[in-house]
N, C-alpha and C positions, 0 to 999 in steps of 0.2 A: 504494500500500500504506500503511494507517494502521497508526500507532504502538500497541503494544500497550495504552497507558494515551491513552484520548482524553477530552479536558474539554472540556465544551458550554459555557461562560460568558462573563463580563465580564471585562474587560479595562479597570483605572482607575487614574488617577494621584493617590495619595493627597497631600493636602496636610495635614500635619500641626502641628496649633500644640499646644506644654504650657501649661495650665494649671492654678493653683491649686484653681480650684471654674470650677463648668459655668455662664453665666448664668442667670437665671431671663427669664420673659417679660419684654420692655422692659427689662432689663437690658445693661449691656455691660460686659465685664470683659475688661480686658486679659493679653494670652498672654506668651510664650515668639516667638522666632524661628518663622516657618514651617519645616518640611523637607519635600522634594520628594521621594517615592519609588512605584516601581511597585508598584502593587497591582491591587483587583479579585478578586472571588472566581473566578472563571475563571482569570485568570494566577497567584493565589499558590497555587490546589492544583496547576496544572502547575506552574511554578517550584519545589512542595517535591516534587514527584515528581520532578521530571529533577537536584535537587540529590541526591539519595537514590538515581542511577544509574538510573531504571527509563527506557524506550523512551515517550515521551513526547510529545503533542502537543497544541495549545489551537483548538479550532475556535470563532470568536468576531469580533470587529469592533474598529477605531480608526479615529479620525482621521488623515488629514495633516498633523497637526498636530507641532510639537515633544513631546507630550504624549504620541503612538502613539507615535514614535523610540523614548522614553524606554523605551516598555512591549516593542518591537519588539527591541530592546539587551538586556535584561533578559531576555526570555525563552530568546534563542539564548546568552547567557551562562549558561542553565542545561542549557541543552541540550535545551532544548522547540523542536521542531517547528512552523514557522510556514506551514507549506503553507495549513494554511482557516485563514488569519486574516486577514477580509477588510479592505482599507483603503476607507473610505466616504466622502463627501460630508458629514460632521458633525464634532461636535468628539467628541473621545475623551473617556470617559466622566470624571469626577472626583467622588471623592470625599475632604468634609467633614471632618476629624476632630478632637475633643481628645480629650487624654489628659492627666487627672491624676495627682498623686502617687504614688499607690497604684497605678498601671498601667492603670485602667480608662478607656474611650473610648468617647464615642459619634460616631457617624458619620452624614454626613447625602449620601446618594450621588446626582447628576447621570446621567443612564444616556450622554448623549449617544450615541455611538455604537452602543452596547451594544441599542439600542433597536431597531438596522435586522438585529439578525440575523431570519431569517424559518423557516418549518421547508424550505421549499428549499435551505436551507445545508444539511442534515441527508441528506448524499448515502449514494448504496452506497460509493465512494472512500471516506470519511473512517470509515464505517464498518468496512471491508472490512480484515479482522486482526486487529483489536481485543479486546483480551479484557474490559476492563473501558471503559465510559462511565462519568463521573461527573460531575454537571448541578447546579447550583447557580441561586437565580432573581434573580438581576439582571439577567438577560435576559428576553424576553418568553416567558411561561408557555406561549401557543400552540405557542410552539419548541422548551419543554421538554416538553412532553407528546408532542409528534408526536414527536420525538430518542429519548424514552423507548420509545412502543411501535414505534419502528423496529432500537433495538437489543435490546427482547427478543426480538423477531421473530426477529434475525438470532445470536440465543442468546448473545447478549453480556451477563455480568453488568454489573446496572443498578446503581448506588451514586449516591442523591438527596439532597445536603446540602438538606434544604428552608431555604434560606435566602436573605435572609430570609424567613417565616412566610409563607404564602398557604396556598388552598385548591386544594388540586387535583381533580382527577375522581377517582371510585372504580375506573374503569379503570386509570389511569394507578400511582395507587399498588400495585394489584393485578399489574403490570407492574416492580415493582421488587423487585429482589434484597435490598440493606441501605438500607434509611433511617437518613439519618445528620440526627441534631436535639443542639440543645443545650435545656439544662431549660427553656426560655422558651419553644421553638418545640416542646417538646411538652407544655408547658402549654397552646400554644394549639390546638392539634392535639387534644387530648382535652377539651377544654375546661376544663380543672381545674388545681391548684396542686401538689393530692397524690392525681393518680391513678396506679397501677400502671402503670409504663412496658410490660409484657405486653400492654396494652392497646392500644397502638402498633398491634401483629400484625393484631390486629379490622379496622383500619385498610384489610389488603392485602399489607406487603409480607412477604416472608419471613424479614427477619430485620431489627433495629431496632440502634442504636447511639445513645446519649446521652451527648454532651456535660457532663462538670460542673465546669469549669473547675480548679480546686485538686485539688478531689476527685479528678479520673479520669475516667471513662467506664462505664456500663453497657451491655453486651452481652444482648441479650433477641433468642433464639430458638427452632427447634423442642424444643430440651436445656433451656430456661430460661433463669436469669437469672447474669449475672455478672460482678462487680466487676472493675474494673483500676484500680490504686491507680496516681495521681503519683506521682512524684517532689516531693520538696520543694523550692522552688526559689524565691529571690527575684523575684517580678515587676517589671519595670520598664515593658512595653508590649505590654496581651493585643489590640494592633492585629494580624489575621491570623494569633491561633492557630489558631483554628478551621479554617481553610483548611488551616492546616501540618499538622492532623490528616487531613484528608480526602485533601489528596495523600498522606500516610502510608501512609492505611489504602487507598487506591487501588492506588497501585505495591505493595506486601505482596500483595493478593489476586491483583495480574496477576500475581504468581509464583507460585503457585496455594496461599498460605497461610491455613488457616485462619483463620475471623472473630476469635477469642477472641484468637489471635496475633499479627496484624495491626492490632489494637485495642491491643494491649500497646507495640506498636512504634509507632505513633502516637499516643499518649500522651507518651512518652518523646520524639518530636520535636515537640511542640504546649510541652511541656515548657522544652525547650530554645527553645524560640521566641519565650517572654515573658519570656526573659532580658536580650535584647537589643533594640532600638528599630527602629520599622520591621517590615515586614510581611516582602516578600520577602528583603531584607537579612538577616532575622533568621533565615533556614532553614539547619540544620543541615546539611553533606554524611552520607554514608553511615560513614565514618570519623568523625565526631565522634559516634556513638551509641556506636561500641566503647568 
């Protein structure tokens, strides 16, 4: 029997150094300390989902490495579900990161392990209960496509963090419930800088959600269009807010709350999330939203 909330994704060990300013080409600039923490777009939208109480599980790949441990610790410390999380023959994934001053990061991700999930992982088990799948692409696209028309199939709402940005089939989006982007990944999705997020829907899926860091989130469905304001909140590290929203808005819907709701409530944990340093470290429980 799977967890009511099932994530298709990566599984990675973020290695983080601060710096002042990002190199340029042939430059080198020195950081901060490294710090070692679990991440992976797969493991931090379960981790803020089972931190937030919802029934929770991560179907995905590691290493045997100290690297898996780390991620393999972290997840059942959130109370995510390690049944399909396969242990493989590579190293677990890793990823890159800085982050300057000001909170922002860029990230440079190794897929290792993350690269042997197959769409054979993509069972009736892991499916079987589930009320919501939510797929993220640091894995391999193949996996996510077949994941996706295996859980519309089996009437499971679909929720596709397209991230990072690729292309997917016209099928496959037409097979998804909310598409969840932030403003870059549907700049690159419409091809444009300032096109009408409405446009998203032409796309396929049936309903759209946008990422805008400070800003909030835009809601675009069959109703229209609609704002959800942050909170104002000192950034220190926007490493893995994006995740902290999609587990949010994840676990909100498997309890069968509306989009515009659910978007309000992961906001307010994506929120709280770049207050603190660290990806899954940084996830709020369900009592720190009261």
């Amino acid at each position: 029997m799977c967890a009511a909330v099932l994530v298709v994704g990566s599984a990675n060990a973020d290695l983080v150094v601060p710096v002042d300013r990002r190199p340029a080409g042939g430059e080198t600039v020195l950081g901060g300390d490294t710090v070692l923490s679990p991440g992976g777009k797969g493991a931090n939208t379960a981790v803020a989902a089972g931190r937030l109480g919802a029934d929770v599980a991560l179907l995905g790949a590691v290493g045997s490495d100290p690297y898996g441990a780390l991620l393999r610790d972290s997840l059942a410390g959130a109370g995510v579900s390690t049944t399909f999380l396969r242990v493989v023959d590579r190293p677990t994934g890793i990823a890159y990161i800085t982050v300057t001053p000001d909170g922002e990061n860029s990230i440079l991700v190794s897929p290792g392990a993350n690269s042997a999930l197959t769409p054979a992982d993509i069972t009736s088990e892991a499916l079987a209960g589930a009320a919501v799948v939510v797929l993220s692409l640091e894995v391999p696209l193949p996996t996510v496509e077949h994941a996706v028309r295996r859980a519309a199939a089996a009437g499971v709402t679909v929720v596709l963090n397209l991230s990072p940005a690729a292309r997917l089939s016209a099928s496959t989006l037409a097979a998804v419930d909310v598409l969840l982007v932030n403003e870059h990944e549907a700049a690159y999705l419409l091809r444009s800088d300032d096109a009408d997020p409405r446009e998203l829907l032409d796309l396929g899926p049936r309903a759209a959600v946008v990422t805008l860091g400070a800003k909030g989130a835009v809601v675009v469905d069959a109703d229209g269009v609609t704002e959800v304001a942050s909170p104002a909140v000192e950034a220190v590290d926007t490493t893995g807010a994006g995740d902290a929203f999609a587990g949010a808005l994840a676990a909100a819907l498997s309890e069968g709350t509306a989009l515009v709701t659910a978007a309000r409530r992961a906001v307010k944990v994506a929120a709280i999330s770049v207050t603190r340093h660290g990806a899954q470290p940084s996830y709020p429980s369900s009592d720190e939203l009261e």
